[in-house]
N, C-alpha and C positions, 0 to 999 in steps of 0.2 A: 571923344567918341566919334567915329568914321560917320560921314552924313553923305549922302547921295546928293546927286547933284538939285534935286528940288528941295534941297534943305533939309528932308528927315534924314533923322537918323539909322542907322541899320538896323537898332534896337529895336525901334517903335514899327517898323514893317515887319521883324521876325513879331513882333506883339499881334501884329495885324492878320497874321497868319495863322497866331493859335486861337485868335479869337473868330477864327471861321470854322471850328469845330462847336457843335452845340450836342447837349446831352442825348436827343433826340436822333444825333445826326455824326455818332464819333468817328467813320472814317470818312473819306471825302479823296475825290481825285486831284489832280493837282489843278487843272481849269476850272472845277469850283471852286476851288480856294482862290485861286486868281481873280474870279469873278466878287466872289466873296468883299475876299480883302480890298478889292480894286488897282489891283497890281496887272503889272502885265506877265502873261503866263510865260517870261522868258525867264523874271524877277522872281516870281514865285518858285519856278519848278527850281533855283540855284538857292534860295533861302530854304526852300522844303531840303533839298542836298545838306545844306549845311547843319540846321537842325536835324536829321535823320544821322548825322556823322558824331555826333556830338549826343542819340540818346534821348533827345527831345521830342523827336517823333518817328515814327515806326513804316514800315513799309507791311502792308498787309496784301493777300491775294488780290486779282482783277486790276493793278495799279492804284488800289487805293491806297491813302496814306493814314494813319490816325497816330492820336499823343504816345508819345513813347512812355516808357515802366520810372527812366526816371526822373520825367519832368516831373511825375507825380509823387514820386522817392524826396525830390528837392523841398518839394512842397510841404509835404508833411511832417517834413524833419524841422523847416523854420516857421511851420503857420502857428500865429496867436490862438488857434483852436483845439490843438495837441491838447492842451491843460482843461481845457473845456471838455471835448470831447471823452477824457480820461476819465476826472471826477461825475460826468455824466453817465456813463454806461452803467454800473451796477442799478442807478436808477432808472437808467430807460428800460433796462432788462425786465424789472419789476412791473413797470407799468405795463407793458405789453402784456407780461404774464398774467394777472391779473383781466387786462381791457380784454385780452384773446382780439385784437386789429391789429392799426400802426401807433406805433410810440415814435415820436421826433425830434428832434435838438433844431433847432433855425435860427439864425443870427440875420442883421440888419448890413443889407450893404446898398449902399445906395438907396434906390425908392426899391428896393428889391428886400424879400426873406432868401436866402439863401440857406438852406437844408447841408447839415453837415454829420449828420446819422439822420436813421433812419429802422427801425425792426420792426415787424410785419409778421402774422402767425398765418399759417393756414387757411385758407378759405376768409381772409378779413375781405371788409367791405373796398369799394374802387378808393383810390387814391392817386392823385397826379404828381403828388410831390416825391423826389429821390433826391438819392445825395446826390450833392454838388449843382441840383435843380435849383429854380429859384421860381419864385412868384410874387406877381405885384403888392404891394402891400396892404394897398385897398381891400384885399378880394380873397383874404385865407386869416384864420384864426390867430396862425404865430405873425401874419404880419400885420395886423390893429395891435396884437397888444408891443411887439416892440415898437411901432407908430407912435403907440400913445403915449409912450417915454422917450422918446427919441426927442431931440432940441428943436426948439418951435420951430426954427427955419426948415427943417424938415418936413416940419407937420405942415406948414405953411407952403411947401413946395409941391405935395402932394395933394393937397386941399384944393390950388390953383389948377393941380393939372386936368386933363379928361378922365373921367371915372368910364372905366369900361370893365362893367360886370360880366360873370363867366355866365350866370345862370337869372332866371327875371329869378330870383332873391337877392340878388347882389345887390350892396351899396350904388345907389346912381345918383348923388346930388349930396356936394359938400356939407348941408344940410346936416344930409341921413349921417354921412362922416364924422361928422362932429359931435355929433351927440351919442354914436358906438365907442367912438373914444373915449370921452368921459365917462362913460357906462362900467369902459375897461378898466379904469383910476379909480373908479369907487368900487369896484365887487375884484378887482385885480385878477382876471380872467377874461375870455372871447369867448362863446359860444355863437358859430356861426350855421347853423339847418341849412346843407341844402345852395350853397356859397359858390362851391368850386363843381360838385356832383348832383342834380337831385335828390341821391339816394344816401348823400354822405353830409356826415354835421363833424367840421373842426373845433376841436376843445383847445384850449392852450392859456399860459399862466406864465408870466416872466421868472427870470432866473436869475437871481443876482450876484455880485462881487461881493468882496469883502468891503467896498466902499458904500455898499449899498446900489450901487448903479446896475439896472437893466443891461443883460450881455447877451441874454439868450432868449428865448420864446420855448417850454415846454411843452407839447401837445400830443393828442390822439386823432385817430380816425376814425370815427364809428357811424354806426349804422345810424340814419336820418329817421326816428324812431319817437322824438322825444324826448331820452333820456340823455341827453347830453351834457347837460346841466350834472348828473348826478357824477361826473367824473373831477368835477373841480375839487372837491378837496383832494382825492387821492393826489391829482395832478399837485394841488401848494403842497403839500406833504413831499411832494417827491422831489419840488423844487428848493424846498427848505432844507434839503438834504443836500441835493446838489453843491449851495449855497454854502453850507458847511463845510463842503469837502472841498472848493476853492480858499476855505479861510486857513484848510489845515496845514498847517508846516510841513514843509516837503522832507521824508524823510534822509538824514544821513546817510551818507554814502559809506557803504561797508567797507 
């Protein structure tokens, strides 16, 4: 693999370069990637060339740049969430229809939920999470309960670090941590009033393999009401479904 002369490799700077796009923020000129990445803007603007040549990222009006059609085409074709996302949809369909908010799929990457669907009705209540969004774990309903299964060194990593809540309801002391966790292993659900929005309470319910292992985080988003509690069985139901449709044999190929 070709490395520059301060020892990275080409690889890990074109890495450095997509990872100066944020969800918030998808095109970007090529001097804020440089700043971004910490490159120099001679290094960037001939990596952004290269990547732009090759389909990885796109050239958009005013000189901005953003992710090209198939860096996300590559992605979707080899991500471990293709199968997830599949056997998920007829159920997240359902729940939405039914919640009339958001229904969500979020998986654990790092000290991070990462959102990997996402459906939304008409006039639902605020919500900060979108696909390919993430949010800390501490501080959103799908990320306590994949926490709470997730391997102690995790839990242990996250426990150690600084708790910075979105809203004063948020979790602020590994204390309070510890003891939502457990909360979540014994009723197998989050309900968090009011966490990420004032006006919003996350529901969410794991999702599991056919090993039995925790893969996913099932949730809504609904109006900070109260009633958030009364969405949990729908939610196991729907994840029990899910669950099944991971165990089912994929069918023969015609």
């Amino acid at each position: 693999m070709a490395r520059t002369p301060t020892g990275e490799s080409v690889v890990a700077r074109a890495v450095r370069v997509l990872d100066a796009f944020t969800a918030d923020e998808p095109a970007l000129p090529v001097g804020e990637i440089a700043r971004r990445s910490g490159l120099h803007v001679a290094t960037a603007s001939r990596l952004v060339a290269e990547l732009v040549a090759h389909g990885l990222l796109e050239r958009g009006p005013g000189r901005q740049v953003r992710i090209g059609i198939r860096l996300w085409e590559l992605g979707a074709r080899a991500s471990p969430t293709v199968s997830l996302r599949d056997a998920a949809m007829p159920y997240l369909e359902d729940v939405r229809a039914v919640v009339g908010h958001h229904a969500q799929l979020g998986i654990i990457d790092g000290d991070d939920v990462l959102f990997v669907e996402r459906l939304s009705a008409r006039d639902s209540v605020i919500n900060y999470s979108r696909i390919a969004g993430r949010l800390p774990l501490a501080t959103s309903s799908s990320g306590l309960v994949l926490l709470a299964h997730a391997p102690h060194q995790v839990q242990e990593r996250v426990l150690a670090a600084p708790l910075r809540p979105v809203t004063p309801a948020g979790l602020r002391t590994p204390a309070q941590l510890r003891a939502q966790l457990a909360e979540v292993r014994r009723t197998q659900s989050a309900v968090l009033a009011g966490h990420q929005h004032p006006d919003a309470t996350g529901v969410a319910v794991p999702v599991r393999d056919d090993r039995n292992d925790v893969v996913a985080a099932l949730s809504v988003i609904v109006p900070n009401d109260g009633r958030g509690a009364e969405f949990v069985p729908l939610l196991l139901s729907a994840a029990r479904g899910i669950t099944r449709a991971l165990r089912a044999p994929a069918p023969a190929p015609s």
